[in-house]
N, C-alpha and C positions, 0 to 999 in steps of 0.2 A: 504494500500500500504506500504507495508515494503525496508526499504533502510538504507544502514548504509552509512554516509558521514562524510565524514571532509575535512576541507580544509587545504592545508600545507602550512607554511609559507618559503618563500621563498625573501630572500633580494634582495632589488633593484640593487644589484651592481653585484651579479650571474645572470639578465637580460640583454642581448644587445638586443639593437635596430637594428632591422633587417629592409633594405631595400629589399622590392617586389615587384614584376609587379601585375598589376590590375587581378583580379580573378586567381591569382594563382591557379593550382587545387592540392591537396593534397587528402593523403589516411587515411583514419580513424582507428586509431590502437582499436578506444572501436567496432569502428562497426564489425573489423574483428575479433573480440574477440568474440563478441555476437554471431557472425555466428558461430563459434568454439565451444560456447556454446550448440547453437542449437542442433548442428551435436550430442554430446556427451552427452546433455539431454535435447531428443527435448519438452518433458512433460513437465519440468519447465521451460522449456525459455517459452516456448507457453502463459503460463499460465502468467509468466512475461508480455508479447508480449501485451496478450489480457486488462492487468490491462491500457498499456497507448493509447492503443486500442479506449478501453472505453472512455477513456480520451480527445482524441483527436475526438474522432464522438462530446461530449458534446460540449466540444470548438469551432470547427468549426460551428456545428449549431447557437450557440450562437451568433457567430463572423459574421457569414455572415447575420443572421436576424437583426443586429443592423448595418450591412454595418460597422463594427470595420474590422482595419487592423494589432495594435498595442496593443499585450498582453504583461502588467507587469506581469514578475513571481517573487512574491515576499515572498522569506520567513521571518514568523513572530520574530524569532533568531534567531540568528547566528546557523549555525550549523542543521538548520532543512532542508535541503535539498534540495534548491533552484535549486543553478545548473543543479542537477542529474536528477529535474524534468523535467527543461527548456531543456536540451539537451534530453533526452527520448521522450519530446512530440513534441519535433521537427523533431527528426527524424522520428519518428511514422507519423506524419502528411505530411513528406516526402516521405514515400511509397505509396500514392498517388498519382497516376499517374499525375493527372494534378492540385495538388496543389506545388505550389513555396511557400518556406519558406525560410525567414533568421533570421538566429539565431544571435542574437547580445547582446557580454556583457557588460553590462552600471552595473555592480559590478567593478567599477575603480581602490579601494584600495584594492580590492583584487580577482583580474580577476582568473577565474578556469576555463571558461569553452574550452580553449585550451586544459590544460590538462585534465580534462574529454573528449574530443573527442583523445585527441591522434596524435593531430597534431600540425605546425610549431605553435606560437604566431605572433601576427601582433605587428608594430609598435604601440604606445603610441598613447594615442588619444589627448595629447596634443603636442605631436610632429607634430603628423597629420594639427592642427590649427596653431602652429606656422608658418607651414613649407606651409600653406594655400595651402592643397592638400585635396583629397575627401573621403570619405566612401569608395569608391572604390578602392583606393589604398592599402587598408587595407583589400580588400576582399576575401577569399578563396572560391575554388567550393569542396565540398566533392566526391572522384570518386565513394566510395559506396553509395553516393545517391546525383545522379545529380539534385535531386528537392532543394536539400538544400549548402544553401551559408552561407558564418560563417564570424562574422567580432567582433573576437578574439584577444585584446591584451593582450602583454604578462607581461610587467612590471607593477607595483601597480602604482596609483599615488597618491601622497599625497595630494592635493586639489580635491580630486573627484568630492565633491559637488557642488565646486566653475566652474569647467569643465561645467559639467550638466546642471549649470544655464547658462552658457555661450551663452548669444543671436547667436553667432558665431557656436556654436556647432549644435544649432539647425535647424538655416539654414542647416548646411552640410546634417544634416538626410534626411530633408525634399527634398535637393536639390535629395538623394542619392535614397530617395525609390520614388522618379518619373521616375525611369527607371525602376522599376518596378511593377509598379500599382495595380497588380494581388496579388502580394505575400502578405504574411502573415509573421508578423515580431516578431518573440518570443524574449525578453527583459529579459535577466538576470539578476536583479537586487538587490541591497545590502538588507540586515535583515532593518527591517523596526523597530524594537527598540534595534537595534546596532547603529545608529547615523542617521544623517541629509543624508545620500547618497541616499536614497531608495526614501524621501521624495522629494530631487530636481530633482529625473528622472522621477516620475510619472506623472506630467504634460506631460510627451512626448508620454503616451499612451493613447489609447484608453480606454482599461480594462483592470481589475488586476484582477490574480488568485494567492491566498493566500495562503500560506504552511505551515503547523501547525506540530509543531512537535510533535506527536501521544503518544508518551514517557515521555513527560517534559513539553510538553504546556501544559499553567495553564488558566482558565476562565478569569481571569488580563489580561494576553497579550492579548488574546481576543479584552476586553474592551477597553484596550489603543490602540490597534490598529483602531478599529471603530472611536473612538476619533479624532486618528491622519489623518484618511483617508474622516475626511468630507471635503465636497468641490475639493475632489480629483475626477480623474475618476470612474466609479462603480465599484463594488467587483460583477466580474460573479462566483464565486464561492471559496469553502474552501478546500485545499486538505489536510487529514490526513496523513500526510508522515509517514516513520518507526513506524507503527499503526501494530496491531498481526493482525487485522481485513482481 
């Protein structure tokens, strides 16, 4: 699976805090791209289409034979393509007629997955606990694919990890995805030997699917990552990101 990413830095203080109503709906500028894509060449989008295709048949088998509802997408560093994956397999998994997905970024200090979909940011997710309001208030409905909900903020925050571990925080998820019992919740989450962030949001899934970067991952990350993830939830599998393969 080949993908070229980066994430942009963007200061705290070029972020407001945007107040919004509960599932907001907004329009997807990557999904109307990709349609744009199709139209002009429908051979490689296709071929694109069918890679998270694949993807997302494995996933789901997996997720429903173990009765899992909470996939960590976690890449092994920085830079290996976390997001691009989380937001691909979710909307892939959204074309599904009767599967609901939410896409949710727990990358704190440095949230993308707003801008990889191309739409508004949500308020802070410690604004959110401050201000003791829900997951919901922070939720978006995508209109090109009404299967999938996004709960997107848009400023970094500096204690990420310390959020994460936040008993309070947890509550709010748990409180948030019993409204929707069915869905399937794809977790964006920080490089897993870029600091402590990746490691205090995995307790909140079910399984983690791992992202390798195909170019620069070394059999070391590997190792250390095995390491860092015992006693964690299980690794359903290894994705070779920007791989020639």
């Amino acid at each position: 699976m080949q993908a070229e990413t980066g994430k942009t830095q963007d200061s705290p203080q070029t972020r407001a805090i945007v107040a919004r109503p509960p599932g907001q709906h907004v329009s997807s500028k990557f999904i109307r791209r990709e349609a744009a894509r199709t139209a002009d060449d429908e051979k490689h989008a296709k071929a694109e289409a069918a890679r998270f295709n694949l993807l997302r048949t494995r996933v789901l088998r997996e997720m429903r034979k173990h009765q899992w509802r909470r996939l960590a997408v976690v890449p092994l560093t920085p830079g290996a393509g976390g997001t691009f994956v989380a937001v691909n397999l979710a909307v892939a998994m959204a074309r599904q007629k009767h599967t609901q997905v939410m896409l949710i970024d727990l990358d704190l200090a440095d949230p993308q997955v707003s801008r990889r979909l191309g739409i508004p940011g949500a308020d802070s997710m410690s604004e959110m606990l401050r201000q003791k309001r829900s997951f919901g208030d922070l939720l978006s409905i995508v209109d090109e694919a009404p299967n999938l909900s996004v709960v997107a903020p848009e400023s970094p925050e500096a204690d990420a990890a310390e959020i994460l571990q936040d008993a309070d925080f947890a509550v709010a998820l748990k409180s948030f995805a019993a409204h929707a019992p069915q869905a399937i919740e794809i977790m964006d989450v920080a490089a897993l030997l870029g600091g402590d962030s990746a490691l205090a949001a995995l307790p909140l899934a079910d399984a983690v699917l791992l992202i390798a970067d195909g170019r620069k991952g070394t059999a070391a990350d590997m190792a250390e990552a095995t390491r860092l993830l015992q006693d964690m939830p299980p690794i359903m599998g290894v994705v070779l990101n920007k791989s020639d393969d």
